[in-house]
C-alpha positions as CSV (number, residue, x, y, z in Angstrom):
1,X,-69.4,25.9,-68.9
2,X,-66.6,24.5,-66.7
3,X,-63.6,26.9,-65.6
4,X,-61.2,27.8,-67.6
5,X,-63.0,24.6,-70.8
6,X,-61.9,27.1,-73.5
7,X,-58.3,28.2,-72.3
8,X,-57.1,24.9,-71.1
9,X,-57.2,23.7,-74.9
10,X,-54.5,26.3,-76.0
11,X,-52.2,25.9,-73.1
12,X,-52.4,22.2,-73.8
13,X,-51.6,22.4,-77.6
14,X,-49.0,24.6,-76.2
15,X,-47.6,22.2,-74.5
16,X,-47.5,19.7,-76.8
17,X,-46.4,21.3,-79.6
18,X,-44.5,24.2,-78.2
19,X,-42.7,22.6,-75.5
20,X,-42.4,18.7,-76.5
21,X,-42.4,19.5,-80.0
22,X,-44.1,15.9,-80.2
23,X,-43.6,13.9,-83.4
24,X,-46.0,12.4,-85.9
25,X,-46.0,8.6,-84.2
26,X,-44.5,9.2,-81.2
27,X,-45.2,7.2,-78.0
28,X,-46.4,10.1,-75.7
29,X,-46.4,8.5,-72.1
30,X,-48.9,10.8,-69.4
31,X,-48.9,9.3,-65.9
32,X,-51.1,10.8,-63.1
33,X,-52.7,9.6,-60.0
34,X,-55.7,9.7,-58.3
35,X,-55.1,13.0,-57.2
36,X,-54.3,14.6,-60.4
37,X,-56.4,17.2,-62.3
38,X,-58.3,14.6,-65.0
39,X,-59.4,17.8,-67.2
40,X,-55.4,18.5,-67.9
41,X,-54.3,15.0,-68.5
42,X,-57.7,14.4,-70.8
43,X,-56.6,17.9,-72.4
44,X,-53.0,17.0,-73.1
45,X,-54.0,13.7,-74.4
46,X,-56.2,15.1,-76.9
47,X,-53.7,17.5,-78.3
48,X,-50.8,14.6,-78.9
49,X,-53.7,12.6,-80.9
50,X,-54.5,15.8,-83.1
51,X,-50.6,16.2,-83.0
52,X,-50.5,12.6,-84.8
53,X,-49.1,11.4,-82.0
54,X,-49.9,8.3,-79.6
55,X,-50.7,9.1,-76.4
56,X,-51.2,6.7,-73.4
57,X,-52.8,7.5,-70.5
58,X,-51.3,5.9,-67.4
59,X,-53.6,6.2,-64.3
60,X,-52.4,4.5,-60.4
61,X,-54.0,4.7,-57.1
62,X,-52.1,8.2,-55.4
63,X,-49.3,6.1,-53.3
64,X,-48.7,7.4,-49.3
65,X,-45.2,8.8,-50.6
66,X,-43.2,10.5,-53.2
67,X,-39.9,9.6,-55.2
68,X,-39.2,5.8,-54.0
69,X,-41.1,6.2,-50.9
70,X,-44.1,5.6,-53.7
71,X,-42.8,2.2,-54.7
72,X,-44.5,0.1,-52.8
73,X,-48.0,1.5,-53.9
74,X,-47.1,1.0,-57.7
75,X,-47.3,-1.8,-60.0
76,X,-43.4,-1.2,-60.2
77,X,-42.6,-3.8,-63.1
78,X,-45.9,-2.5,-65.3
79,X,-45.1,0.6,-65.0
80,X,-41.7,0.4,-65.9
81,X,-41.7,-1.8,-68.6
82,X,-44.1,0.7,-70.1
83,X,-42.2,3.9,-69.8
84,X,-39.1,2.4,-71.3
85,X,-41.0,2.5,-74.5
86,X,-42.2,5.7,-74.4
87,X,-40.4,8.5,-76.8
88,X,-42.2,10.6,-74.6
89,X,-43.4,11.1,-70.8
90,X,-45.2,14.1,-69.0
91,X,-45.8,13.3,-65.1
92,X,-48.6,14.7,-64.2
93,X,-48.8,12.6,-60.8
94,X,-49.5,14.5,-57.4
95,X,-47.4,12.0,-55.5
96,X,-44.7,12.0,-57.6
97,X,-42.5,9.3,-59.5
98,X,-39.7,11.5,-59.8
99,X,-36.7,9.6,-58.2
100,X,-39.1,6.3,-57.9
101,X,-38.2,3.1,-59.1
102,X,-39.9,3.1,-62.4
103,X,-38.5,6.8,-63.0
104,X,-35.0,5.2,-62.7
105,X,-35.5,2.5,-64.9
106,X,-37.4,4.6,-67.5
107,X,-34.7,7.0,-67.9
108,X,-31.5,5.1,-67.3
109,X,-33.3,2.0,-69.5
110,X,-34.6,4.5,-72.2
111,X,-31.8,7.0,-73.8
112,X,-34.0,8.3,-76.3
113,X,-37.0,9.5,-73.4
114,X,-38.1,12.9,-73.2
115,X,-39.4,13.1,-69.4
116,X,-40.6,16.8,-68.1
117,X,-41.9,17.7,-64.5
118,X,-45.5,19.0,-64.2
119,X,-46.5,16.8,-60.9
120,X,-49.9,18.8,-59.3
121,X,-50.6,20.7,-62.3
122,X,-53.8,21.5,-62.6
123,X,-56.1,23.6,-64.6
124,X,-56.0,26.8,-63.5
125,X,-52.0,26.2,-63.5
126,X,-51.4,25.0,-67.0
127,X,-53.4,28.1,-68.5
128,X,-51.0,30.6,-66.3
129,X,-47.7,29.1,-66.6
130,X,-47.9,27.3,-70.0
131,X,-50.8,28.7,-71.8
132,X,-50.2,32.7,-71.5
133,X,-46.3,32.5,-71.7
134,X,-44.4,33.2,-74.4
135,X,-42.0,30.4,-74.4
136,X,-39.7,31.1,-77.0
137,X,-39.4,34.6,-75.7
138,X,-39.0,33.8,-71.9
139,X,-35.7,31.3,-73.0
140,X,-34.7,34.5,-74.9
141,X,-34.7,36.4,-71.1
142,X,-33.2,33.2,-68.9
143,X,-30.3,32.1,-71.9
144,X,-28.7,36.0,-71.0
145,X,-29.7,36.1,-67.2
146,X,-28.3,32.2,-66.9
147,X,-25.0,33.7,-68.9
148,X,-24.6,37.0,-66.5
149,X,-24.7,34.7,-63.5
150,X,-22.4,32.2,-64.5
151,X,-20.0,34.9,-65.4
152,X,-20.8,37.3,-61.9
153,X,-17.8,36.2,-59.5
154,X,-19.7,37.8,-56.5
155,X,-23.1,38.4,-55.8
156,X,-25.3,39.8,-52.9
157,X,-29.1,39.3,-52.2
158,X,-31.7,40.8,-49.8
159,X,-35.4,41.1,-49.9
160,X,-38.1,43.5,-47.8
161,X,-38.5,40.4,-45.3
162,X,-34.9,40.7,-44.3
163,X,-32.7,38.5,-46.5
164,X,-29.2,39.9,-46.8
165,X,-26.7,37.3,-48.4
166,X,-23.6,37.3,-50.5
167,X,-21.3,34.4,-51.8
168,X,-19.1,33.8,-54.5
169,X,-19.6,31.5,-57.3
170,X,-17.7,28.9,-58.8
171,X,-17.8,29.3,-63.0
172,X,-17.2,25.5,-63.0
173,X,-20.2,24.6,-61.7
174,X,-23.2,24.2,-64.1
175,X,-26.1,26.1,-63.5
176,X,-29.6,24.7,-64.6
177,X,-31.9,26.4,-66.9
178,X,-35.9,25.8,-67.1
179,X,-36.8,27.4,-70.2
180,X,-39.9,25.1,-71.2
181,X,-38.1,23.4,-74.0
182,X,-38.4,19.5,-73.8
183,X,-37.6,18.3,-77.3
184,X,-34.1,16.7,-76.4
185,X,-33.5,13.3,-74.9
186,X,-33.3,14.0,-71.0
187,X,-35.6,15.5,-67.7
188,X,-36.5,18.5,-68.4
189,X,-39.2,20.7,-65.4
190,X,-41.7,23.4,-66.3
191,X,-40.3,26.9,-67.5
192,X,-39.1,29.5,-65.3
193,X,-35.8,28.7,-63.0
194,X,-32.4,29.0,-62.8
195,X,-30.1,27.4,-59.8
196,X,-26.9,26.7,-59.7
197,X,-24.7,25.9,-56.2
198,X,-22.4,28.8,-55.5
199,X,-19.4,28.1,-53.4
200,X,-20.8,27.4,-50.2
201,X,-18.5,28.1,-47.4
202,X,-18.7,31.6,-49.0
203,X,-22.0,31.8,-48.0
204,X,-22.8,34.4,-45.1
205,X,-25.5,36.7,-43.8
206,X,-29.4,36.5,-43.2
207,X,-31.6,34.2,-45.2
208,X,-35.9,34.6,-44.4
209,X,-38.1,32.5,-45.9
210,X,-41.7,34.6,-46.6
211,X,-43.2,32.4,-49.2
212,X,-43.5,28.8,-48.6
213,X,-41.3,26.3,-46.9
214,X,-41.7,22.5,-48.3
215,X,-40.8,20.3,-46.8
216,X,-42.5,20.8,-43.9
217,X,-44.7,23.8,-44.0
218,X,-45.9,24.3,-47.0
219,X,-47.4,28.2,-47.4
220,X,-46.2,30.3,-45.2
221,X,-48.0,32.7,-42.6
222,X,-44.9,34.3,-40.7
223,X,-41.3,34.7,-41.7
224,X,-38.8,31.9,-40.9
225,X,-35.1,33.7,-40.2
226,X,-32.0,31.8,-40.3
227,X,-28.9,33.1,-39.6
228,X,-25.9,31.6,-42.1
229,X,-22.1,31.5,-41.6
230,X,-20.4,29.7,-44.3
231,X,-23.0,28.0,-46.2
232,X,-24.1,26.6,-42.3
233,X,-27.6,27.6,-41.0
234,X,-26.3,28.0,-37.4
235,X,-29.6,29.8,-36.0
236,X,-33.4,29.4,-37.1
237,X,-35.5,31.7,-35.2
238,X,-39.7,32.5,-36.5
239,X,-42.9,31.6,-34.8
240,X,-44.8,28.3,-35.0
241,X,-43.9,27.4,-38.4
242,X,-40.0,28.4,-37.4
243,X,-39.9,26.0,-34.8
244,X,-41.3,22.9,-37.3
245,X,-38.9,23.7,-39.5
246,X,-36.2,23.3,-37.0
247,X,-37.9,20.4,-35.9
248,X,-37.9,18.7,-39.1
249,X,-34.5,19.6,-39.7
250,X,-33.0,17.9,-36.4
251,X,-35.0,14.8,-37.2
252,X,-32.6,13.4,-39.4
253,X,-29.7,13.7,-36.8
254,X,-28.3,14.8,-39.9
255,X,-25.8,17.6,-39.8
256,X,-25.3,18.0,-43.5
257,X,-29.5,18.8,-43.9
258,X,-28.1,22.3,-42.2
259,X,-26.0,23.0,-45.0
260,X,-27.3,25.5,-47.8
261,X,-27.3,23.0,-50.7
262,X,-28.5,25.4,-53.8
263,X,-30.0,28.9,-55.1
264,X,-32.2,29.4,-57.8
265,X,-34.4,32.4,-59.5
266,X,-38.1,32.3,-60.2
267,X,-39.1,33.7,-63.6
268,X,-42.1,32.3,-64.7
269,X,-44.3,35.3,-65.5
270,X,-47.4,33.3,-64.6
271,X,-46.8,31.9,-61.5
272,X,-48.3,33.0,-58.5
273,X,-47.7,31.7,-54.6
274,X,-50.0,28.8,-54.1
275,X,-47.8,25.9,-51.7
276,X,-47.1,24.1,-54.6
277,X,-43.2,24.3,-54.7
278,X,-42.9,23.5,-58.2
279,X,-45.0,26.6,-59.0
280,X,-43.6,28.7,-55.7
281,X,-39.9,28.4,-56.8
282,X,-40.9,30.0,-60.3
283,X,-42.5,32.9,-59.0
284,X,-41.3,35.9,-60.9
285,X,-38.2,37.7,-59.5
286,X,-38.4,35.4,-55.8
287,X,-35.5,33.5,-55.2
288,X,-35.6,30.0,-53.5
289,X,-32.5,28.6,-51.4
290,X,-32.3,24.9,-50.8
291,X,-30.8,23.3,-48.0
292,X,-29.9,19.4,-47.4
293,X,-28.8,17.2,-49.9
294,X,-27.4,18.2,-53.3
295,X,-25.9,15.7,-56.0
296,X,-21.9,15.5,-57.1
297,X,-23.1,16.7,-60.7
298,X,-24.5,19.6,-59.5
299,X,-22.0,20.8,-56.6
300,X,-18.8,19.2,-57.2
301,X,-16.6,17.1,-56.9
302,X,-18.7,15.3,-53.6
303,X,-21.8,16.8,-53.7
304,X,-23.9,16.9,-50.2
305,X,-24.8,13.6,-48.8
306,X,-27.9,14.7,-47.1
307,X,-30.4,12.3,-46.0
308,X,-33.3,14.7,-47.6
309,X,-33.7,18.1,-48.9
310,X,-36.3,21.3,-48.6
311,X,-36.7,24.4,-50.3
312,X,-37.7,27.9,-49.3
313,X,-38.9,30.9,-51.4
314,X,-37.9,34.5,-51.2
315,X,-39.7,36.9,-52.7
316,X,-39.5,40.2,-54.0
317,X,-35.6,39.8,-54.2
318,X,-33.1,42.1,-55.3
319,X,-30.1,40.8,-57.0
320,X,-26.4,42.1,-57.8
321,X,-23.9,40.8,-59.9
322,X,-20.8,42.0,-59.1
323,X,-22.1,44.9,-57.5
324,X,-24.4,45.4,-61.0
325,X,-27.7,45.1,-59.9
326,X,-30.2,42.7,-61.7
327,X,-33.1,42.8,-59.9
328,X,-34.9,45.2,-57.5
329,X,-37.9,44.1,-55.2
330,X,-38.9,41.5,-57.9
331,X,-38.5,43.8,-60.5
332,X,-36.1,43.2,-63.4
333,X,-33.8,46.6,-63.3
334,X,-30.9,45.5,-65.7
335,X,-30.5,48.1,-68.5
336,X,-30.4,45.2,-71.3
337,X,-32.8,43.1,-69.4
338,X,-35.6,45.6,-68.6
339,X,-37.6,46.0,-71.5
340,X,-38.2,42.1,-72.5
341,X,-38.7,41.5,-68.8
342,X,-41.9,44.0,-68.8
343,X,-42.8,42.6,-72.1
344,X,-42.8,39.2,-70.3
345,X,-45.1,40.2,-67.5
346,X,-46.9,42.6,-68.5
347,X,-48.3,41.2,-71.9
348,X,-49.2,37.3,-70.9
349,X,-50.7,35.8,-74.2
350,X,-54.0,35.5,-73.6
351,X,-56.0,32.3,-73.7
């Protein structure tokens, strides 16, 4: 018997009926690529046709780059042309179309899509962050952490590695919430994080990356600590993998990639550290700072007009809302919080 054969079939009816909701008749679109987990996209498939829906399987050769650094490895036209008439689309691609051409014209050409995020997942992913996670109850937990934030005017983090941050936020600006609902028109990304973009020239203190880095480093194996002064990293000192992330960073001769673009919490009771960042940022109580460029949308009114972005996880992070504290060491403290929070990750729904 292969790993995981008998749990990866609830995760994936999960998924399809739980968090796409998928429709009697609908078009359900699955892209992957050559380096995509064929058990999980055969899996997914075969729950949409029991759903009555009508999946098609989309399979390319893995291109050399991600976002529209992929387009000229794709059958661009195809592969648009395709989406557009999909009610439906799950990307399971490694190298992912996310920002590509066709991803563009799928979604701008296709109002009625329902696109979510699951690039890299794989099997032993889709049974621990899909498959044994209460879904309706974890939006229950994010809907009133995502409301206590927006409403927290100040707030101050630090973790065991040394993080020690505080900022102000700015209630106008909208703050993102993964719950693992995608039955809406829209993009919608796996379950378990919250960001928003605080007021950044607020931003001060010690920020230390622990968990993974990417771009460029991936997992980490020694701390990377960067000093901040209003929403500026202005110092990045570490070992090896410090001095390729400065490296990477002064490659762009870009001064606005040293600008602190975004913060987000991980609370994906599944999740575990593995280098993938879509799974790394959703670790439960880590928090993950971006730095580079960040749309007008989501930090207004100009945005950051970075030339590229990268993300780096925190974890174990202890949180305070205006001087209320929300998380300890990872560990969800907040009096009205607590007790569905252990709920959450201490009784995963088995597969």
């Amino acid at each position: 018997m292969k790993y995981y054969e008998i749990e990866i079939s609830k995760a994936a009816k999960v998924l399809v009926e739980d968090i796409l909701e998928l429709k009697k008749d609908e078009t359900f679109a699955i892209t992957a690529d050559t380096e995509s987990d064929k058990r999980v996209v055969n899996a997914v498939a075969g729950a949409a046709f029991a759903a009555g829906a009508k999946p098609m399987v989309i399979w390319v050769a893995a291109p050399m780059g991600v976002g529209k650094a992929a387009d000229p490895m794709l059958p661009v036209d195809a592969l648009s042309e395709a989406l557009k008439q999909a009610d439906v689309w799950a990307e399971f691609n490694n190298k992912w179309l996310l920002y590509s051409t066709p991803f563009e014209r799928a979604v701008l050409g296709n109002s009625k899509i329902r696109y979510i995020n699951l690039v890299g997942m794989d099997v032993d992913m889709i049974v621990r962050v899909i498959g044994r996670v209460d879904t309706n109850l974890l939006a229950e937990f994010m809907f009133e952490v995502r409301d206590m934030t927006h409403k927290a005017k100040k707030m101050k983090i630090t973790t065991p590695a040394g993080t020690n941050l505080e900022f102000e936020n700015n209630p106008t600006h909208p703050i993102s919430c993964d719950v693992g609902k995608a039955n809406v028109p829209g993009i919608h990304y796996l379950s378990g994080q919250i960001g928003w973009t605080p007021i950044l020239e607020t931003i001060n203190g010690t920020l230390v990356f622990d968990g993974s880095v990417e771009p460029p480093c991936g997992l980490l194996t020694e701390p990377i600590i960067i000093t901040v002064e209003k929403g500026r990293v202005i110092k990045i000192e570490g070992g090896r993998q410090a001095a390729e992330f400065k490296k990477w960073l002064e490659s762009f001769h870009d001064p606005h990639m040293f600008r602190l673009a975004h913060v987000c919490y991980g609370f994906n009771p599944g999740a575990k550290l593995t280098g993938n960042i879509l799974e790394d940022e959703r670790v439960w109580g880590a928090t993950e700072w971006g730095l580079g460029y960040q749309s007008a949308t989501d930090c207004p009114p100009d945005g950051i007009p970075a030339v590229s972005h990268t993300d780096g996880i925190c974890l174990n992070s202890s949180v305070w809302l205006d001087g209320v504290q929300l998380l300890d060491k990872g560990v969800v403290v907040h009096e009205k919080l607590k007790d569905i929070a252990e709920e959450l990750t201490g009784n995963l729904h088995g597969c």
